[in-house]
C-alpha positions as MATLAB code, in Angstrom:
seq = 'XXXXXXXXXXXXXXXXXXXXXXXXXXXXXXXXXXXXXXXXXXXXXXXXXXXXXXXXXXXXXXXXXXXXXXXXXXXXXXXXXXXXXXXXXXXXXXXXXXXXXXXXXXXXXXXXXXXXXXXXXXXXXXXXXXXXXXXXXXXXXXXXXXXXXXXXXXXXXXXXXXXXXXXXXXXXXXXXXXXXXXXXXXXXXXXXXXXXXXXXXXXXXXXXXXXXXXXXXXXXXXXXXXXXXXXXXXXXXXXXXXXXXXXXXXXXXXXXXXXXXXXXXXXXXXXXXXXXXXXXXXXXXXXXXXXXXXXXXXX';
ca = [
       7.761   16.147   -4.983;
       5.657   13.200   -5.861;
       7.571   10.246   -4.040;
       5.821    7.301   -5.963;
       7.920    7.503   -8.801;
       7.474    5.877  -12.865;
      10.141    6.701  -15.707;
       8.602    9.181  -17.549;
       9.010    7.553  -20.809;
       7.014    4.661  -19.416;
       4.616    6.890  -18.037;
       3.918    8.473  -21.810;
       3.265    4.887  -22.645;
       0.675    4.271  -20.325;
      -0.659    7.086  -21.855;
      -0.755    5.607  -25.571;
      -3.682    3.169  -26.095;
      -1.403    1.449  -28.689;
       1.237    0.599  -25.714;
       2.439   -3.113  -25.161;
       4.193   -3.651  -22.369;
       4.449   -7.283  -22.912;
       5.480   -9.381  -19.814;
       7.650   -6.801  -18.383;
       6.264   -5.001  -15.028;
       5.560   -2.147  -15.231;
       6.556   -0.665  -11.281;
       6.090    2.455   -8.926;
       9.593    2.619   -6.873;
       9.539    5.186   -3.818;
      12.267    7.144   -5.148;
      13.224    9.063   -2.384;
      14.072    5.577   -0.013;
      15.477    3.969   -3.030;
      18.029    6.717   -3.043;
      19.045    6.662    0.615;
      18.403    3.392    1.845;
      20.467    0.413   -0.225;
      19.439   -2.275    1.069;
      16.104   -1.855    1.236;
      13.428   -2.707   -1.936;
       9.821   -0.930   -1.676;
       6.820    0.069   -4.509;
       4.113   -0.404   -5.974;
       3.101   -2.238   -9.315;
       0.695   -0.645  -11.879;
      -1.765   -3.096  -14.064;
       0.330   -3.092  -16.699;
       3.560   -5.686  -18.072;
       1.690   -9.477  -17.031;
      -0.075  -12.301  -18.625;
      -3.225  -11.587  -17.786;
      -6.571  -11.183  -19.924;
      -9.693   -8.653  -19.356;
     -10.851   -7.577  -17.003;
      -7.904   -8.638  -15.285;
      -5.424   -7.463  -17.748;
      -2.569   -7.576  -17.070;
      -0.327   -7.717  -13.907;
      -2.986   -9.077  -11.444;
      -1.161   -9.727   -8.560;
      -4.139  -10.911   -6.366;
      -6.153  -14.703   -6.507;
      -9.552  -13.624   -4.891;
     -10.920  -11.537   -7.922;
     -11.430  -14.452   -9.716;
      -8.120  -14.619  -11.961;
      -6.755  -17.660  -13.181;
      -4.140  -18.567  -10.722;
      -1.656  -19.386  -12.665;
      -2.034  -16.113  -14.586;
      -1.567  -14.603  -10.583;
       1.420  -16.952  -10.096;
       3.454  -16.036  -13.207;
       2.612  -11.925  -12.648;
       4.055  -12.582   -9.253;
       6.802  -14.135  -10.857;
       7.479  -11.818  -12.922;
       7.655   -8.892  -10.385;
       9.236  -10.532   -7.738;
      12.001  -11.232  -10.816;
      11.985   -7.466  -11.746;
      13.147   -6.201   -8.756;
      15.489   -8.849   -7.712;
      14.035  -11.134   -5.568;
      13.311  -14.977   -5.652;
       9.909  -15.708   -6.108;
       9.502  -17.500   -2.977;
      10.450  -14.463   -0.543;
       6.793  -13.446   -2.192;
       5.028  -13.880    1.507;
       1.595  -11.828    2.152;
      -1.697  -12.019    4.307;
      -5.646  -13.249    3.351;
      -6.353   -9.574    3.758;
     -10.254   -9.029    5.671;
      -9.963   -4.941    6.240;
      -9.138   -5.355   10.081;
      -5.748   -3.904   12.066;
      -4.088   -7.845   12.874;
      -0.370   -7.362   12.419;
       1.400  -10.296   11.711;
       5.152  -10.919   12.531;
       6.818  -12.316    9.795;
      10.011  -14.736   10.561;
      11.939  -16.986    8.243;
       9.679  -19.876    8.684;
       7.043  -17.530    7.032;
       8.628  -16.928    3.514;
       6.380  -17.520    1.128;
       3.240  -17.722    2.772;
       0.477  -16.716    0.475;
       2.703  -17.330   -2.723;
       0.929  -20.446   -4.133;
      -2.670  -19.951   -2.866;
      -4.785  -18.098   -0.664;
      -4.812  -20.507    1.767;
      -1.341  -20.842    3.118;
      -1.844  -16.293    3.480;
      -1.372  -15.561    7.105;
      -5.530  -15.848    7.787;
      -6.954  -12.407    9.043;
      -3.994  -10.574    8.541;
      -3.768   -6.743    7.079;
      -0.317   -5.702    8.610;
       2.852   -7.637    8.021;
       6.403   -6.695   10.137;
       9.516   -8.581    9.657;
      13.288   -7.712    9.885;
      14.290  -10.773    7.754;
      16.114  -10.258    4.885;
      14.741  -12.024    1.640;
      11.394  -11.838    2.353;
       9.568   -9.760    0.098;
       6.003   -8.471    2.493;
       3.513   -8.003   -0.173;
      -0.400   -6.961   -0.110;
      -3.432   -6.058   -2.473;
      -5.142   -2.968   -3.866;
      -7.725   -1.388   -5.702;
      -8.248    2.002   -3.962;
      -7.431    1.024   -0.862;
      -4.262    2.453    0.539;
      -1.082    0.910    1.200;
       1.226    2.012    4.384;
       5.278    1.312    4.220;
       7.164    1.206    7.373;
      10.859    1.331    7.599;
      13.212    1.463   10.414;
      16.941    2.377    9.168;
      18.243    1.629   12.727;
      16.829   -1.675   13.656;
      17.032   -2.723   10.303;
      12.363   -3.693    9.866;
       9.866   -3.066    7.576;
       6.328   -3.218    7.331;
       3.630   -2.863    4.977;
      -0.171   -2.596    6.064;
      -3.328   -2.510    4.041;
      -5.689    0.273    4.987;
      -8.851    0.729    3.519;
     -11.128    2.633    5.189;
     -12.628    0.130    7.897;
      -8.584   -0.758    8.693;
      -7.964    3.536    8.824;
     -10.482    3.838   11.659;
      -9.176    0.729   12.997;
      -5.818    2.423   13.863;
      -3.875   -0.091   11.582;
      -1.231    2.535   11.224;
      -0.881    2.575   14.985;
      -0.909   -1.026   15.218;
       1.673   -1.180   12.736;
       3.951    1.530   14.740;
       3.185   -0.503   18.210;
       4.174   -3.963   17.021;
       7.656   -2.921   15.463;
       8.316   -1.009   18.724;
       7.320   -4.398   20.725;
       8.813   -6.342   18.229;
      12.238   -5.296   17.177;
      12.853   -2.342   19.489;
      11.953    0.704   16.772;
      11.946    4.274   18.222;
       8.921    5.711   17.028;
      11.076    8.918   15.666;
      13.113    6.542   13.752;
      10.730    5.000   11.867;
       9.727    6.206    8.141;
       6.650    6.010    6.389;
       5.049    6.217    3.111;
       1.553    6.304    1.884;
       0.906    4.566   -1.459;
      -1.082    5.037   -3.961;
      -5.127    4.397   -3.283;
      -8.515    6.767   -4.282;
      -8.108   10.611   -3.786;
     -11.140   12.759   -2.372;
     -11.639   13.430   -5.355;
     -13.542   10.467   -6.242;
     -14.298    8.802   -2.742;
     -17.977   10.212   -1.694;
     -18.946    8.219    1.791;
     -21.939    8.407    3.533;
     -22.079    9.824    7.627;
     -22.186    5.741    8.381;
     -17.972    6.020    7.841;
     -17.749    9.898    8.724;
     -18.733    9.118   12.595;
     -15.872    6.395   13.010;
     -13.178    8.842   10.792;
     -14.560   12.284   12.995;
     -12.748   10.393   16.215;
      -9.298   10.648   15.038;
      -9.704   14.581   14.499;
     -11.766   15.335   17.828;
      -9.108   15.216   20.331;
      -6.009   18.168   20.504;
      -3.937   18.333   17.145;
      -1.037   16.959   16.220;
       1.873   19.100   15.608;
       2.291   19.135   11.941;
       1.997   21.625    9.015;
      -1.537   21.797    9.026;
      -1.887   22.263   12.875;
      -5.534   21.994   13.952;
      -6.520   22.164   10.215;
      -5.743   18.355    9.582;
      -9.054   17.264    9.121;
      -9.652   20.263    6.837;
      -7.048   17.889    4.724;
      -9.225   14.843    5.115;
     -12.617   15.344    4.381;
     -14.715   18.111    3.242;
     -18.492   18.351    3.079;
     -20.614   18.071   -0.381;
     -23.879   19.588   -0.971;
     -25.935   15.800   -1.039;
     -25.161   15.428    2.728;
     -21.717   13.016    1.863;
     -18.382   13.865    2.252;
     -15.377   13.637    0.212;
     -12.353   11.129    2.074;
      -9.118   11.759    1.709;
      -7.610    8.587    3.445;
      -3.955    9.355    2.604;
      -4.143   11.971    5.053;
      -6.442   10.280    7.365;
      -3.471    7.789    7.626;
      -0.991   10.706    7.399;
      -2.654   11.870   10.864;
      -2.574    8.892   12.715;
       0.929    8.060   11.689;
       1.901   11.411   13.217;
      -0.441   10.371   16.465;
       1.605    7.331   16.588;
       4.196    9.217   17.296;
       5.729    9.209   13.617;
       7.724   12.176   12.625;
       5.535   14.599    9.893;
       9.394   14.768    7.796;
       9.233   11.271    8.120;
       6.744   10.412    5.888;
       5.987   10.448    2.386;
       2.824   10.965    0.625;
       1.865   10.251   -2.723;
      -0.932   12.216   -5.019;
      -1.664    9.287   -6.885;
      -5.510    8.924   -7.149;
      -5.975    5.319   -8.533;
      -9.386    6.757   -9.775;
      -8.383    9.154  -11.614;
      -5.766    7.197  -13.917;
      -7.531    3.974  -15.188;
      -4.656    3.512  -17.449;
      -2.231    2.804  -14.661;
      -4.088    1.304  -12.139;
      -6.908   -1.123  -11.173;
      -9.914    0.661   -9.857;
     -12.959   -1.256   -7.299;
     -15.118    1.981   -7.438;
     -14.509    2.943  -11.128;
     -14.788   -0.635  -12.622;
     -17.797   -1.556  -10.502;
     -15.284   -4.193   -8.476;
     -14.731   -6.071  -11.758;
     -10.913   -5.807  -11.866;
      -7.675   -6.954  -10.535;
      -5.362   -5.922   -7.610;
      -2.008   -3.928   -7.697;
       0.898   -4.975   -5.224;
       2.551   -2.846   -2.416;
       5.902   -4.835   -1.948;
       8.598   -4.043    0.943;
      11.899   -6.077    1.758;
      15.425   -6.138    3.520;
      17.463   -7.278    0.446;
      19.968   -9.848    1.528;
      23.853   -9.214    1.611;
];
């Protein structure tokens, strides 16, 4: 069951050329977390219900696409206001495709809401186990990682495109909330976000050599058993291959030490549905950014 979840009346909208969604966000919840864990808020926003104009339209989340920043400010706003939160629990990293987690205390609340500049610099992984503080990050095909510990009461949220996959941001991620707040790595849950399918990322064998690594030592112990990277890449007949980086990710999360019915997977292609989300390969990096969002609501 597709974890990543829109009302389906909404979703027929998105669907309608005509549709207006005025300034109301239109947001990706991961339903199956939202049902068993209260207290905690997590998703995913879509490109539509902001202020924004073309080619930014609407809910640009991001300021380094070249948005007006106010525009960014108020879509921010308007999210953060959505699901609950005060705007300045908004706190997120100046994102550079590495595997730097940052550890996010109360001092760091809204870092990154009011410019670029006060981001946490050279950061693509964000822990905390504060409540109120809403970790939030940027996408437009690259894929967005969710980490939740129900017993130690942290989250996380890493960026992971394909340079940060191969980096072993996922086991970065897994490390520093083990370090950090004592997680056990079979406590932890995880969800993959939406991001490009291989069905529309082609790579040359410059990436393949750095993704081959992960898959070249003995297999995890998950459904697929030594057919994992059978799930994550496939050969075309031009010499590329075809990357499936949800399930690169899915791999290393279960190298990390991540249970496989631990984590949830989406089949969201961002590709694939212009209409919902902003695309770097399909509008020829003209466009704005989606938001993963994760936080410990306070009591």
């Amino acid at each position: 069951m597709e974890p990543f979840v829109l009302n389906k009346e909404l979703l027929e909208r998105t669907e309608n050329p005509n549709s207006d969604f005025g300034s109301d966000p239109l947001l990706l919840y991961v339903e199956p977390w939202r049902q068993q864990f209260e207290m905690l808020t997590v998703g995913f926003t879509t490109r539509h219900g902001g202020v924004g104009n073309s080619p930014y339209a609407t809910l640009n989340c991001a300021y380094h696409v070249g948005d007006d920043p106010e525009v960014v400010l108020n879509n921010r706003r308007l999210v953060t206001e959505k699901i609950g939160f005060a705007a300045e629990a908004w706190t997120c990293g100046e994102q550079v495709h590495g595997k730097h987690v940052a550890v996010i205390t109360a001092e760091d609340r809204s870092r990154g809401l009011l410019d670029r500049h006060s981001a946490l610099q050279d950061t693509d992984g964000l822990v905390t186990n504060v409540p109120g503080v809403l970790l939030t990050s940027f996408y437009a095909d690259c894929v967005p990682l969710y980490f939740y510990d129900p017993v130690q009461q942290a989250v996380g949220l890493a960026h992971a495109g394909w340079k940060g996959t191969v980096a072993g941001i996922a086991v970065s991620m897994v490390e520093t909330m083990e370090r950090e707040y004592g997680s056990r790595r079979q406590d932890i849950r995880a969800a993959i976000g939406p991001s490009i399918g291989d069905c529309c990322y082609e790579v040359d064998e410059a990436v393949m050599q750095h993704v081959r690594v992960w898959f070249e030592d003995s297999p995890v112990n998950d459904k697929y058993e030594d057919s994992a990277s059978k799930q994550a890449y496939r050969p075309v007949n031009n010499g590329k291959t075809m990357l499936n980086l949800k399930e690169c990710n899915r791999h290393i999360m279960m190298k990390a030490g991540i249970m496989p019915d631990h984590i949830e997977c989406t089949t969201w292609c961002t590709s694939c549905h212009p209409e919902l989300f902003f695309s770097y390969r399909k509008e020829n990096g003209i466009t704005g950014r989606m938001a993963s969002w994760i936080g410990l609501e306070e009591r």
